[in-house]
C-alpha positions in Angstrom: 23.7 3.4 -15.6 25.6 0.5 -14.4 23.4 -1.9 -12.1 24.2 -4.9 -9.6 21.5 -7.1 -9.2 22.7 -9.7 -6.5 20.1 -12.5 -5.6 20.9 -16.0 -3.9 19.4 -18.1 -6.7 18.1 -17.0 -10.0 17.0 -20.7 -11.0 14.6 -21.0 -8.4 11.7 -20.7 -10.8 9.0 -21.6 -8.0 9.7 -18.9 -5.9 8.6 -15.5 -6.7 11.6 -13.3 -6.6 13.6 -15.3 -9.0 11.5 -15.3 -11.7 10.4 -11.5 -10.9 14.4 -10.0 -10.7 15.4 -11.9 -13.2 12.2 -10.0 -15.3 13.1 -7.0 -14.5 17.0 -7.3 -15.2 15.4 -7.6 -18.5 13.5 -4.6 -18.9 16.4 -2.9 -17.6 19.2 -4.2 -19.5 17.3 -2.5 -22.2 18.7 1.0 -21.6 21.3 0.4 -19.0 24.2 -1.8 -18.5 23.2 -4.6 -15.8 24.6 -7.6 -14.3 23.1 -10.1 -12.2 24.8 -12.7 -9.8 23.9 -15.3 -8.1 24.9 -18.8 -6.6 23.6 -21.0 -9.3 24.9 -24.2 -11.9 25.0 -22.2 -14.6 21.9 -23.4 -17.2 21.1 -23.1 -21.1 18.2 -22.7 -19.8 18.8 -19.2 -18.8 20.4 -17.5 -21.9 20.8 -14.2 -20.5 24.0 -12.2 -21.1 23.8 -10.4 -17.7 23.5 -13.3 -15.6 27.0 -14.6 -13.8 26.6 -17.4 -11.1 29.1 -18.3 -8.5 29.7 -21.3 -6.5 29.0 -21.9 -2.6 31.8 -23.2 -0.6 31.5 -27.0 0.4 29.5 -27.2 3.4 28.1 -23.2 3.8 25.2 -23.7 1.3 22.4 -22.9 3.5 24.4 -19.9 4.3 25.0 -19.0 0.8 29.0 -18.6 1.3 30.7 -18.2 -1.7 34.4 -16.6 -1.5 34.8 -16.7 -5.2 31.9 -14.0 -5.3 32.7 -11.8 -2.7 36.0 -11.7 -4.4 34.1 -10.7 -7.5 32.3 -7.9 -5.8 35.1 -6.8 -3.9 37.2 -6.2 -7.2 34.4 -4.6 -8.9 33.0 -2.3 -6.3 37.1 -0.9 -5.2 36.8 0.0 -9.2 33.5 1.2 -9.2 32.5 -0.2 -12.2 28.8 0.3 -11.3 27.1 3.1 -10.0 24.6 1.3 -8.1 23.6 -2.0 -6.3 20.6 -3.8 -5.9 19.8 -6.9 -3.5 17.2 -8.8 -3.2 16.1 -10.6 -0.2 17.5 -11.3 2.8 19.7 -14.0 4.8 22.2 -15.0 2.8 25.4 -14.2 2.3 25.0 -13.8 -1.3 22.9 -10.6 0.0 25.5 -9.5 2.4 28.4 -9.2 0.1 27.5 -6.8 -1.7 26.5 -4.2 1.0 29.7 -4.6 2.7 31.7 -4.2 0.0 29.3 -1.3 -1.1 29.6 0.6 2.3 33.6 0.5 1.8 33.2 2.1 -1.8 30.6 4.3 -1.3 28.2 2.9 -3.4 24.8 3.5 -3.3 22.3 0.2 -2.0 18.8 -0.6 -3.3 17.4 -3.5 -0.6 14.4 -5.4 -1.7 13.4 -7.9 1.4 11.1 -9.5 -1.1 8.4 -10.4 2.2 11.5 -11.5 4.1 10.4 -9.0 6.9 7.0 -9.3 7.6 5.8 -10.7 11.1 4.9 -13.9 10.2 8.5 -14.4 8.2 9.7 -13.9 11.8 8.1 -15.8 13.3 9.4 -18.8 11.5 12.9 -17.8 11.6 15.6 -20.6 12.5 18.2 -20.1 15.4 20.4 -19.6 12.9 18.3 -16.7 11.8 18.3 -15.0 15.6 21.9 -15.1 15.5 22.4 -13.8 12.0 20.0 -10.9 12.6 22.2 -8.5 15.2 25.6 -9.6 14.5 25.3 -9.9 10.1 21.6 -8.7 8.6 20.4 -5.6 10.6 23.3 -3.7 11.0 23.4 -4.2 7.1 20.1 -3.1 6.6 20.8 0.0 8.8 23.5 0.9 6.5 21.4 0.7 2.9 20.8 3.6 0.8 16.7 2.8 0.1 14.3 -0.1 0.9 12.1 -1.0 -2.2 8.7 -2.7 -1.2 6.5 -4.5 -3.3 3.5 -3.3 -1.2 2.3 -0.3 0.9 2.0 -3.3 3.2 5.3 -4.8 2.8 6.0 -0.9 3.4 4.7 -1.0 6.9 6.4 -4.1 8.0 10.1 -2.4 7.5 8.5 0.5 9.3 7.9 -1.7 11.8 11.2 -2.6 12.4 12.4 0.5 13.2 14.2 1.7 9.8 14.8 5.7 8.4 15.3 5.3 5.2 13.4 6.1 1.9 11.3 3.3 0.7 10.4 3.1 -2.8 6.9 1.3 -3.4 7.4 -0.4 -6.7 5.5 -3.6 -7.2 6.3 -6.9 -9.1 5.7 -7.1 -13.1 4.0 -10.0 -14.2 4.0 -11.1 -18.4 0.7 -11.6 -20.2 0.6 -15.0 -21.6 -1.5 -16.6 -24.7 -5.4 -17.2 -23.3 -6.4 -20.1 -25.9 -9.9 -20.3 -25.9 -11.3 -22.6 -23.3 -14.5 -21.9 -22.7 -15.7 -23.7 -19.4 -19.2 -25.5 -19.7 -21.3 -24.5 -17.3 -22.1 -28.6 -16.7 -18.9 -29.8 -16.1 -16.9 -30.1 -13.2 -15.5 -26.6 -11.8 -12.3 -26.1 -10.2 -10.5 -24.3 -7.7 -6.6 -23.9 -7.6 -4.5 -22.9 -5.4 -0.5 -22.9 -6.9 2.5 -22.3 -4.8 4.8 -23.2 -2.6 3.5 -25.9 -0.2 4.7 -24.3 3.1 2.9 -23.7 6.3 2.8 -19.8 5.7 0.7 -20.5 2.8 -2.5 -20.8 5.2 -3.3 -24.2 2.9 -4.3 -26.4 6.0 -7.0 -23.7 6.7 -8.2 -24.3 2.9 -9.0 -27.8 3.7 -10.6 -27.9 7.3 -13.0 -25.0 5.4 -13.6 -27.7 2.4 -14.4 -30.1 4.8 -18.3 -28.5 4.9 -17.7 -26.5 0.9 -17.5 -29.9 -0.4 -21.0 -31.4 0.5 -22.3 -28.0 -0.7 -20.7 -27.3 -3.9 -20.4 -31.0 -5.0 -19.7 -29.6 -8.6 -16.2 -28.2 -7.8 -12.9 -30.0 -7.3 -10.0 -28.5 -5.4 -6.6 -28.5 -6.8 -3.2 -27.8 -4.7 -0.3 -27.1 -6.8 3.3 -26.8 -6.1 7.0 -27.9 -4.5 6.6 -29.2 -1.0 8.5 -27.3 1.1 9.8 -29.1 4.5 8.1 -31.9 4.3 4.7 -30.0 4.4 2.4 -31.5 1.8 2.7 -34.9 4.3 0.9 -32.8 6.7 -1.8 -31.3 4.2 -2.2 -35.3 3.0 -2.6 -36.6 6.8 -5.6 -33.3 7.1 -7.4 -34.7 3.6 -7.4 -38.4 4.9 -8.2 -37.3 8.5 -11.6 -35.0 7.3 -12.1 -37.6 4.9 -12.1 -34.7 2.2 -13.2 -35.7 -1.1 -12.3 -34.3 -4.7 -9.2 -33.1 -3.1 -6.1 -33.1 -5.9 -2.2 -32.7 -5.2 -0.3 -31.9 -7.8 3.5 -31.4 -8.4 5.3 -28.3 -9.5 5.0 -27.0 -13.0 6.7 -24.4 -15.0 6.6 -22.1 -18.2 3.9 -22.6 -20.7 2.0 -25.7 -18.7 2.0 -23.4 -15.7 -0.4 -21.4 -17.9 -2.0 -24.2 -18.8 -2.9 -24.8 -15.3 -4.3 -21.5 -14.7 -6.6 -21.4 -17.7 -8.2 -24.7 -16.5 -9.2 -23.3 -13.5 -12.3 -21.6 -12.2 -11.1 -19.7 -9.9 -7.8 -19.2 -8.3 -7.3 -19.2 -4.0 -4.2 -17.9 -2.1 -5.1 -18.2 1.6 -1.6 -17.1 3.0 -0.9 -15.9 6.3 2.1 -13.1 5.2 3.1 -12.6 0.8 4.9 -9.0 0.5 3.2 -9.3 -3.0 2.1 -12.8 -4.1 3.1 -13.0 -7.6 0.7 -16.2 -8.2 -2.4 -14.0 -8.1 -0.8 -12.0 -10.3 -0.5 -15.1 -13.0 -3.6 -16.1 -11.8 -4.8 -12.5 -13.1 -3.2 -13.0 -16.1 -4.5 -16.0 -17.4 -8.4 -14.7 -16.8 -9.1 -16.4 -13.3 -10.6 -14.4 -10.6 -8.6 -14.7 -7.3 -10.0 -15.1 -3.8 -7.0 -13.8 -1.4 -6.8 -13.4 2.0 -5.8 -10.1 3.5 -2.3 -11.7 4.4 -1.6 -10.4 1.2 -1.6 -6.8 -0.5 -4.7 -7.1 -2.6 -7.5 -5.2 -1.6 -7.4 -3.7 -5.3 -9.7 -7.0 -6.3 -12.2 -5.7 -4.6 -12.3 -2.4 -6.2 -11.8 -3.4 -9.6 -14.2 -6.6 -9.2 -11.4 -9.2 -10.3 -12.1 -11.1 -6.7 -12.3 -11.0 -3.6 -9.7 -10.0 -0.6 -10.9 -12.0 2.7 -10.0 -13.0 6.5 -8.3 -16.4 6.4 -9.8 -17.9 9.3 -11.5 -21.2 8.6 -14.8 -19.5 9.1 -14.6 -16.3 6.8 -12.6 -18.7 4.1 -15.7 -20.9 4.0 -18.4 -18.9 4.7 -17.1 -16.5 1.7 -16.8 -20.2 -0.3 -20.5 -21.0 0.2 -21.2 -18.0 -1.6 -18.8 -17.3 -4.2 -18.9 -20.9 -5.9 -22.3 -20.6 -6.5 -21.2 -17.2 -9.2 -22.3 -18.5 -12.8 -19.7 -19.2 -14.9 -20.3 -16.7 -17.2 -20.1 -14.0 -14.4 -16.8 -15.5 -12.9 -15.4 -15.3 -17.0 -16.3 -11.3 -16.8 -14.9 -10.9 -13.7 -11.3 -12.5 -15.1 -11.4 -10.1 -18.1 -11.4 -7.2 -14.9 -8.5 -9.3 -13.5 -6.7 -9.3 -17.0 -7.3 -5.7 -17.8 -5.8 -4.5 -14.0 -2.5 -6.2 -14.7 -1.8 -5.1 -18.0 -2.6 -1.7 -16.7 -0.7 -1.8 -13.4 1.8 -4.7 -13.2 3.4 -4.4 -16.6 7.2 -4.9 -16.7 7.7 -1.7 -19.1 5.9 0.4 -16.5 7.5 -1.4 -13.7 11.4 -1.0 -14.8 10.4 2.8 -15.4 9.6 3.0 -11.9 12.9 1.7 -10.8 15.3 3.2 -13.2 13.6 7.1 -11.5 14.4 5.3 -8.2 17.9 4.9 -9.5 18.9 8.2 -10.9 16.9 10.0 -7.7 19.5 8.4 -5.5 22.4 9.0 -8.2 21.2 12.5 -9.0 19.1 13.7 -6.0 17.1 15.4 -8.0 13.4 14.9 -8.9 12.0 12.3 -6.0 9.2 10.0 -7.6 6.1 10.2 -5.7 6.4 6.8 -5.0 9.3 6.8 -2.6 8.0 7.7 1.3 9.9 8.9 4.2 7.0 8.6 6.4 
């Protein structure tokens, strides 16, 4: 098969969708013939054959306008020299392109939102966004072939929005790195990390008004936040620390690649208390490194529950520190087994092999229309 990936920035190595479409371009590039475009600098960094960037137009950056690439498309779609197209996420033009041109071609359309359409996404949308969404993004969306969701949950929030179409429920992949033993001593300082972006959907400011009390009980655990700021947020979380007066409270910048790991693998236990993730790849590296995660139920992980990796809670305040008071006073030991659980359940569920095998049946069901893989829903 030919493929189209299209996504707005494939160097955005903090954000989850980059790093997991560029992934699984990989796996698929195996058997198939794939490209993936975006609006990049073009980087040694990414030595990837399939990968061709484009640049935005002076001034229409936010937007993501780049006539050179719709050009591209338009040139290769009229000649059909792929069979089908897959875009990922939403709101750019980078994503708009490529449906357009598609519909005039009649090419089939793969959309993954990547979270972009849950409530709470909404809810923070920019003017820009409520004028974007009737005249450009919806009627778009209206015209795909198939969603794909990450989630039964991310599922449900396209649902919600009134849309027909098949959805395929395939989630993210995540890679298995190197564990180097690193046994944590039982008497030393124990920590808990939260990495991501530093954004007020991230439920972080909750985090520390609930470690306000944590922290005079569990005086043998640190807290460690992790990540870009994004809008000026972290000033926020700094003026909450120095306002509750919150002690053994860390701030760290963004990390990548093997230190990333690093990171991870130092930790106790790893925290995502987010208000709306269509997946939330972090618990997923969290997984993979051996940590236990403690998630709220913003995000689609009620499977730590049942497979005793963590924990999957309300993120009020209350229910994040009540569920603190107990679960940092686990032995070490016992937190240790349950990472192995966590470890196990992605290398069983979330591997990429098993992941791009899902897609590529997605992809010949809509090119052949023959045997429908029971992960694809109507209802």
């Amino acid at each position: 098969m030919k493929i189209l990936h299209c996504i707005p920035s494939v160097l955005r190595t903090s954000a989850g969708p980059s790093y997991s479409v560029l992934r699984l371009c990989d796996y698929l590039s195996l058997n198939n013939d794939v490209s993936l475009i975006s609006s990049d600098e073009v980087s040694e960094n990414f030595r990837h054959d399939f990968i061709k960037t484009f640049p935005t137009n002076l001034g229409l950056k936010k937007l993501g306008v780049s006539l050179k690439m719709q050009k591209w498309i338009a040139k290769n779609l009229k000649n059909h020299n792929f069979d089908i197209v897959h875009s990922h996420s939403l709101w750019m033009m980078q994503n708009i392109y490529p449906s357009w041109e598609s519909k005039k071609n009649g090419i089939p359309v793969v959309i993954s939102p990547r979270g972009t359409l849950s409530t709470e996404a909404f809810k923070r949308g920019s003017i820009m966004k409520s004028l974007f969404w009737p005249l450009i993004q919806k009627p778009v969306l209206k015209d795909s072939t198939i969603f794909h969701a990450t989630s039964n949950q991310e599922k449900n929030d396209i649902r919600e929005l009134g849309f027909k179409q098949p959805i395929a429920v395939v989630p993210n992949g995540i890679d298995l790195p190197e564990i180097k033993e690193n046994k944590k001593d039982n008497k030393t300082m124990k920590k808990l990390l939260f990495l991501g972006r530093i954004h007020p959907i991230k439920g972080i400011d909750n985090l520390l008004i609930a470690w306000q009390e944590i922290q005079n009980i569990h005086k043998d655990w640190t807290l460690e936040i992790v990540g870009p700021d994004s809008y000026n947020y972290l000033s926020v979380l700094n003026r909450i620390t120095k306002k509750l007066k919150l002690k053994r409270v860390i701030f760290s910048k963004e990390i990548h690649g093997d230190e990333k790991n690093k990171k991870y693998q130092s930790a106790n236990l790893f925290i995502l208390p987010s208000h709306s993730e269509n997946f939330g790849v972090s618990v997923a590296e969290a997984l993979s490194n051996g940590i236990p995660c403690i998630v709220s139920k913003g995000a689609p992980w009620k499977i730590l529950d049942e497979k005793k990796a963590g924990w999957w809670i309300d993120n009020s305040v209350e229910m994040i520190t009540k569920n603190l008071i107990n679960i940092l006073s686990i032995s070490t030991s016992e937190l240790e087994s349950m990472g192995l659980n966590g470890k196990n359940l992605v290398s069983e569920e979330f591997n990429w092999k098993k992941v791009s095998t899902m897609m590529t049946e997605v992809y010949l069901w809509i090119l052949t229309k023959e045997n429908k893989p029971s992960f694809v829903y109507y209802d």
